[in-house]
C-alpha positions in Angstrom: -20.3 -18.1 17.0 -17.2 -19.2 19.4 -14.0 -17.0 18.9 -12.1 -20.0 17.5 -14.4 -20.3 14.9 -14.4 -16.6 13.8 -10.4 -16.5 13.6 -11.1 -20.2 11.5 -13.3 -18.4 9.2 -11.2 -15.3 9.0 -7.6 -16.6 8.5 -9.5 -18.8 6.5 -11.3 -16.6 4.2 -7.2 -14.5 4.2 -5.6 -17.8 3.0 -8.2 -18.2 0.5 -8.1 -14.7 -0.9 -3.9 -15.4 -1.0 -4.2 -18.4 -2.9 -6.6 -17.5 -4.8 -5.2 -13.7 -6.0 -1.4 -16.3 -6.4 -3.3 -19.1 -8.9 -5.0 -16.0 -10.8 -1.2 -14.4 -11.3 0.1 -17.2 -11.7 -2.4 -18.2 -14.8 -1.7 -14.6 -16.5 1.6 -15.4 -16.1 1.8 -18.3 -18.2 -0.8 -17.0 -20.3 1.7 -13.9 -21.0 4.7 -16.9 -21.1 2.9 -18.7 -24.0 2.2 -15.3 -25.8 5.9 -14.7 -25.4 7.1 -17.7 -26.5 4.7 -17.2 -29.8 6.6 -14.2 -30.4 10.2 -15.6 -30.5 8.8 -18.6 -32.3 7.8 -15.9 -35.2 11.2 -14.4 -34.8 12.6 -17.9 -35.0 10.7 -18.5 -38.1 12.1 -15.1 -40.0 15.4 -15.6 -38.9 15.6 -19.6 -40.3 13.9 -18.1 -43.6 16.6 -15.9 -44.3 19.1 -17.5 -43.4 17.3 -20.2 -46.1 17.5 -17.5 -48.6 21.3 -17.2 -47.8 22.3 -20.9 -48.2 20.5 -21.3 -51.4 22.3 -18.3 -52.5 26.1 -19.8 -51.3 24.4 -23.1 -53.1 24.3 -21.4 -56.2 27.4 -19.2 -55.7 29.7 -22.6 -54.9 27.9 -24.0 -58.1 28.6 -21.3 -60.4 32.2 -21.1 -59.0 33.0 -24.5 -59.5 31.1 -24.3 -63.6 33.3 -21.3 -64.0 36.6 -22.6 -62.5 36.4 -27.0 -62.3 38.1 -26.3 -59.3 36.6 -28.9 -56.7 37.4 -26.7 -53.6 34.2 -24.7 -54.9 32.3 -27.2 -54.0 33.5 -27.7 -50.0 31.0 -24.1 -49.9 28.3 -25.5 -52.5 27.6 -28.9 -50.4 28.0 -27.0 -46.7 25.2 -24.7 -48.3 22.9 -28.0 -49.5 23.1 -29.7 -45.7 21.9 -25.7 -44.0 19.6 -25.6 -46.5 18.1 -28.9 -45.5 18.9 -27.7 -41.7 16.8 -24.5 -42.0 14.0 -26.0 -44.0 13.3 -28.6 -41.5 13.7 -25.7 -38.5 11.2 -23.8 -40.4 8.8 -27.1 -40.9 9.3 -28.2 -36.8 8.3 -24.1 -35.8 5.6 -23.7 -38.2 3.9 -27.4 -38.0 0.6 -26.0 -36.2 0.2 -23.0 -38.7 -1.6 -24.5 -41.9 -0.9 -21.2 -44.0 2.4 -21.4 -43.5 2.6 -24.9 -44.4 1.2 -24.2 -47.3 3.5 -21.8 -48.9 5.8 -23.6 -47.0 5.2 -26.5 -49.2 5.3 -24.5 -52.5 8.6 -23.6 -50.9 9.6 -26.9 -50.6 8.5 -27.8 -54.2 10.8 -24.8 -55.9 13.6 -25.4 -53.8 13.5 -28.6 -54.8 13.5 -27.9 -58.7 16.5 -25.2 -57.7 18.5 -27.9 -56.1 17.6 -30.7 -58.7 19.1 -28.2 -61.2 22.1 -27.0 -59.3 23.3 -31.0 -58.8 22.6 -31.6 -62.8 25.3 -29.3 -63.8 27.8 -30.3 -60.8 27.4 -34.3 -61.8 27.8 -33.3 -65.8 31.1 -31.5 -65.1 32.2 -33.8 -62.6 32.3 -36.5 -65.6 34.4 -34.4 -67.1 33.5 -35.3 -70.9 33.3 -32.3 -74.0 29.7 -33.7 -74.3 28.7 -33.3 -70.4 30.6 -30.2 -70.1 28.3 -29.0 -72.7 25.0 -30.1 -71.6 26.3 -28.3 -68.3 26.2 -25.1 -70.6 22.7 -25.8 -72.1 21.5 -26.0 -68.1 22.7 -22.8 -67.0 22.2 -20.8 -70.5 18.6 -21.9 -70.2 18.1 -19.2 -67.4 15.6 -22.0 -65.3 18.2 -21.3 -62.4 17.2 -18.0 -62.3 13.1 -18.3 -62.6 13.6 -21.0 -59.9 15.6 -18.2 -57.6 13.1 -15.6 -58.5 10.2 -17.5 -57.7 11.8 -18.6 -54.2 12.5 -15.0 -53.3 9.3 -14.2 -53.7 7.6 -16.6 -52.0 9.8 -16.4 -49.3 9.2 -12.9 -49.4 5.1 -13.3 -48.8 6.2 -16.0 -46.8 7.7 -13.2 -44.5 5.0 -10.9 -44.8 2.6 -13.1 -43.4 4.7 -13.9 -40.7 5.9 -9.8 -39.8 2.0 -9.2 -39.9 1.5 -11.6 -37.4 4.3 -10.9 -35.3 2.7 -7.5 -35.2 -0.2 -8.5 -33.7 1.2 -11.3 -31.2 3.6 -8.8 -30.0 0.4 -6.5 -29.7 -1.2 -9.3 -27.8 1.7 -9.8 -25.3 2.3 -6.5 -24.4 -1.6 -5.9 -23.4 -0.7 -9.3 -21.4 1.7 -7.6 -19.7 0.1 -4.3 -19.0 -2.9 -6.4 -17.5 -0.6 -8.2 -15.2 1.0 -5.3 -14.1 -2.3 -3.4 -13.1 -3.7 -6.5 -11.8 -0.3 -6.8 -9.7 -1.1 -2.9 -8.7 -4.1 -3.7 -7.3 -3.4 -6.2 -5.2 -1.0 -3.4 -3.3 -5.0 -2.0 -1.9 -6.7 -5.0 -1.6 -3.5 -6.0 0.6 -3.7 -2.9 2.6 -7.2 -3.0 3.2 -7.2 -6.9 3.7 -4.5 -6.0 6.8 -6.4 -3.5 7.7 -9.5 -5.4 8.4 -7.9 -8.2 10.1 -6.2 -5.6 12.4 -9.4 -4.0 13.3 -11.3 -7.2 13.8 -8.2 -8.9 15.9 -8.6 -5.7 18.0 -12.4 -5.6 18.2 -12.5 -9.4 19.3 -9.6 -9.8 21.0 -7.4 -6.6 22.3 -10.7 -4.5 23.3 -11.8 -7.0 25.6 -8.5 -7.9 27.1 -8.2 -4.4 27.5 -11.5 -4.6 29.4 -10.6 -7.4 31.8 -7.2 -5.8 32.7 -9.3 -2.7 33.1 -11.4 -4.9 35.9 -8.5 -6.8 37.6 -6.8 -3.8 38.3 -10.1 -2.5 40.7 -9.9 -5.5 42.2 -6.2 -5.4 43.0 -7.3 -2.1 44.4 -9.8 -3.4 46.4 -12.5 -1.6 44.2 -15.8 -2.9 43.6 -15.8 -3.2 39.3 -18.5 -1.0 38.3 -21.4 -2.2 36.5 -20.7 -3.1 32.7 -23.0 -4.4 30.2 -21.0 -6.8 28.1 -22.6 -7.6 24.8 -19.6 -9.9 23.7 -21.1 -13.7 22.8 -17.7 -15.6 22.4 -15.2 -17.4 24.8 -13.6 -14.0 25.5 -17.6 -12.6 26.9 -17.9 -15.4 28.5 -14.3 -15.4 30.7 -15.4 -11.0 31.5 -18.9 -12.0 32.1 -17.6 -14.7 34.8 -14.7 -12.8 36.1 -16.6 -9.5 37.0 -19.1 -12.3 39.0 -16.4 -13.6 40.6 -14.7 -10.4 41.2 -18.3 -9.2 43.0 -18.2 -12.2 45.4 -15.1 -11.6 46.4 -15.4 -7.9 47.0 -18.4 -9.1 48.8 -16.7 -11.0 50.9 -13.7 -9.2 51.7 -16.0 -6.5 52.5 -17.6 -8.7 55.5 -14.6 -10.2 56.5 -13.3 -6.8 57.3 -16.2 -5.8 59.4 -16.4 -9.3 61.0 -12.7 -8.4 62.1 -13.7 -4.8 63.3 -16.6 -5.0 65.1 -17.9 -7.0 67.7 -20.3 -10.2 66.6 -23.0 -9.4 69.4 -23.3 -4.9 69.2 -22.1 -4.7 65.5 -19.9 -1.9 67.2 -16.5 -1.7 66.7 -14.5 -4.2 68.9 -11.4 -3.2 71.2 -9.0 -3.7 68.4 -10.5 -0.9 66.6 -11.7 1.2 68.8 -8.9 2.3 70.6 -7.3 3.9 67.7 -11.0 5.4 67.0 -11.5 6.9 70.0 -7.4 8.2 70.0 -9.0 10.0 66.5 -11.8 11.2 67.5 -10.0 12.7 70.7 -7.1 14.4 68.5 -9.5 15.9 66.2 -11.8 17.0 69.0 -8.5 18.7 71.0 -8.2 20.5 67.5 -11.5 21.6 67.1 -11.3 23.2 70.7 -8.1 24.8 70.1 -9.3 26.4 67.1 -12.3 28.2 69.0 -10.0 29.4 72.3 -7.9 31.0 69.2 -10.5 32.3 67.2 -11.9 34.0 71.2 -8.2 35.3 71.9 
């Protein structure tokens, strides 16, 4: 396999293990995004049915204010209360509408809030008329205690209602912080795998690419000495092989070369001894070292 095509597969088979570690985060992540979003919605849906609870409550308390008193700013509260009511119930409807359970007591809800209001607007319209008669019909309303059952029976099925929905918060919120545990470990891990990811690509780069540079600085400094390059057995089968495995050949023939050349200019073509240019300062060597030789034995006699 060509060195090009081993860095291909190995930045390759890097960018892969990126992307591929990225779209597996990124998943959990909106995974653990859709888990969180289920929580609030719960919290959403207890906070609107209390705040339910509350409205009817002001409802009735701007009702009973305004049977009491016949003053008409009692009833500025009472029909604020009526629109939140209406407000809340449909925020409740929009956050529960894939939750079938919930619709359903939603919709029994629905049914005695309905009876609640139904009752609450009989006795304002009878004393907004105003008459001895209506005023007393008014009376017969409240005095039949319906109000109350109606109230009663709303609590408590708001109540359950919130039950259900605090159990399952529970176990979403159980469910989202396992989510996020997860994608913090998995997160962890990817600190090794990183390390050891780097770690391989270093020694490989350095196997493939520095060693062997290494190498043929190694030989082109013998032959800028004028050094044969010893003998090597290269067992590298890529581009990088092949330049070493041609440079130590070429790097022969020219040592080769240079190597006749040189005696070519030293010695004579005919004798193969060494021509005038050379052997003057031979001869001038041997001489010296001679005359040093001798002197060392007339000393050695004395």
């Amino acid at each position: 396999m060509s060195l090009r095509a081993k860095f291909t597969l190995l930045l390759s088979t890097v960018l892969l293990v990126i992307v591929a570690n990225t779209f597996i985060i990124y998943l959990l992540e909106k995974e653990g995004q859709a888990k969180l979003e289920t929580v609030i919605r719960t919290h959403d849906v207890l906070d609107e049915s209390e705040k339910l609870y509350k409205q009817l409550i002001n409802a009735e308390t701007g009702q009973r204010g305004y049977l009491l008193t016949q003053d008409i700013s009692y009833l500025t509260p009472y029909y604020s209360a009526l629109d939140q009511v209406k407000e809340h119930f449909l925020n409740i409807n929009k956050l529960t509408i894939n939750n079938p359970e919930q619709k359903k007591t939603l919709s029994l809800i629905d049914e005695l809030i309905s009876k609640k209001l139904a009752e609450l607007a009989l006795t304002v319209e009878l004393v907004l008329q105003g008459t001895p008669s209506a005023l007393e019909r008014a009376k017969v309303v409240v005095l039949t205690n319906k109000g109350k059952q109606f109230m009663d029976q709303i609590r408590t099925q708001i109540e359950l209602f919130q039950d259900t929905a605090r159990a399952k918060l529970e176990q979403q919120d159980a469910e989202y912080q396992e989510s996020k545990i997860f994608i913090t470990r998995f997160v962890t891990m990817q600190i090794p795998l990183a390390i050891i990811l780097l770690l391989f690509c270093a020694f490989y780069i350095n196997s493939k690419l520095l060693k062997p540079l290494k190498l043929l600085i190694h030989i082109t400094k013998q032959v800028e000495k004028g050094e044969k390059p010893k003998a090597l057995t290269i067992d590298i089968h890529d581009e990088i092989g092949y330049l070493i495995k041609r440079f130590v050949r070429m790097s022969d023939i020219v040592y080769e070369r240079t190597r006749k050349l040189n005696f070519q200019a030293s010695h004579d073509h005919l004798t193969g001894v060494l021509n005038r240019t050379e052997l003057k300062p031979a001869l001038k060597h041997a001489i010296n070292l001679c005359s040093e030789k001798i002197s060392l034995r007339l000393y050695s006699l004395i």
